[in-house]
C-alpha positions in Angstrom: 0.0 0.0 0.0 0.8 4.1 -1.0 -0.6 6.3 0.7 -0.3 10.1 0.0 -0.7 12.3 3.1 -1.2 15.8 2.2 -1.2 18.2 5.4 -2.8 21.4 5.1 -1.5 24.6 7.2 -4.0 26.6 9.6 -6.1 28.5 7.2 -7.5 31.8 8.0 -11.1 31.3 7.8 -11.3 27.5 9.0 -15.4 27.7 8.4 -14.7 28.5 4.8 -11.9 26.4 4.0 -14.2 23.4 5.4 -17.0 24.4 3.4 -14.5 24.2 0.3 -12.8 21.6 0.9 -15.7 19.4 1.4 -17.9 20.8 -1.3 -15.5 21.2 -3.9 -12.1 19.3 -3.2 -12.7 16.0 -1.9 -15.0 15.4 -4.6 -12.3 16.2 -7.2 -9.8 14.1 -5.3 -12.4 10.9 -4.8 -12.5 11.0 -8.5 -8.8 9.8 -8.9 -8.4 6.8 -10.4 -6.8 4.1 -8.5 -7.8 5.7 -5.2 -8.3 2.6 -2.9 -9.3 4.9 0.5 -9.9 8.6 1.2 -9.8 9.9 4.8 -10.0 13.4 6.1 -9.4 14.3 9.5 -8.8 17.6 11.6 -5.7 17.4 13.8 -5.6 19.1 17.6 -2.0 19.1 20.5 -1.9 17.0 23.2 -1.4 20.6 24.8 -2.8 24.3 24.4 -0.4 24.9 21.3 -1.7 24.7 17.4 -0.7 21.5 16.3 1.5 21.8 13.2 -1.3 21.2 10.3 -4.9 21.7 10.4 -6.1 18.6 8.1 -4.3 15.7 7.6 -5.8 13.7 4.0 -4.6 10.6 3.2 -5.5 8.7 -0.1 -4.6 4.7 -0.2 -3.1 3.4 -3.7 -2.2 0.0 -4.0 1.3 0.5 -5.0 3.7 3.3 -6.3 3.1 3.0 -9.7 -0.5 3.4 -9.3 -0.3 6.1 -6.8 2.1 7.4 -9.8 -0.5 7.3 -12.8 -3.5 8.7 -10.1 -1.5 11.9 -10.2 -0.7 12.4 -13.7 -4.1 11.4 -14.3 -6.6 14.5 -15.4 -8.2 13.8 -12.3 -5.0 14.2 -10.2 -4.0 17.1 -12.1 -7.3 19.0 -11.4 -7.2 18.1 -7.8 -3.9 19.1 -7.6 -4.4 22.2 -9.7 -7.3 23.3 -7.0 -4.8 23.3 -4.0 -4.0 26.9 -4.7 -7.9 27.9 -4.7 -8.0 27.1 -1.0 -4.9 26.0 0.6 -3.5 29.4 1.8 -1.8 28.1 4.7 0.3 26.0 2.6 0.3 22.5 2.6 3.2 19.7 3.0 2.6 16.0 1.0 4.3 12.5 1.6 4.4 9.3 0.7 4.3 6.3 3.1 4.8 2.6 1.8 4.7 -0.8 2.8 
């Protein structure tokens, strides 16, 4: 299993960057083909601090090469393309394997 985690940074307007990203983005990235699981989850501290992302997304391919041919895929390119209609506290992406 591949599973890209994309973390996005505190946004400024958390209400509207929710209402985005669960109107218009994760239905773009649920169309990638390939995708095998899609989860979304807000992070929080074990303390009173921020904790360093906001959302943490992590989409399930069953190996590199087709985590590879979800992202050059139109649908991958239009997801990632509508990062920088929301994203504004930046965002960070990894791969973890098997």
């Amino acid at each position: 299993m591949h599973v890209l985690t994309v973390g996005y940074g505190h946004p400024a307007d958390p209400a509207a960057f929710d209402a985005y990203y669960e109107s218009t983005h994760r239905p773009l990235a649920q169309k990638v083909p390939g995708l095998q699981s899609f989860t979304a989850r807000h992070c929080a501290a074990l303390d009173e601090s921020p904790p360093p992302y906001y959302l943490l997304a992590e989409l399930a391919f069953t190996s590199g090469d087709a985590l590879a041919a979800a992202l050059a895929s139109a649908e991958g390119q239009a997801a990632a393309a509508d990062i920088a209609n929301f994203a504004e506290g930046g965002v960070t992406m990894f791969i973890q394997h098997d």
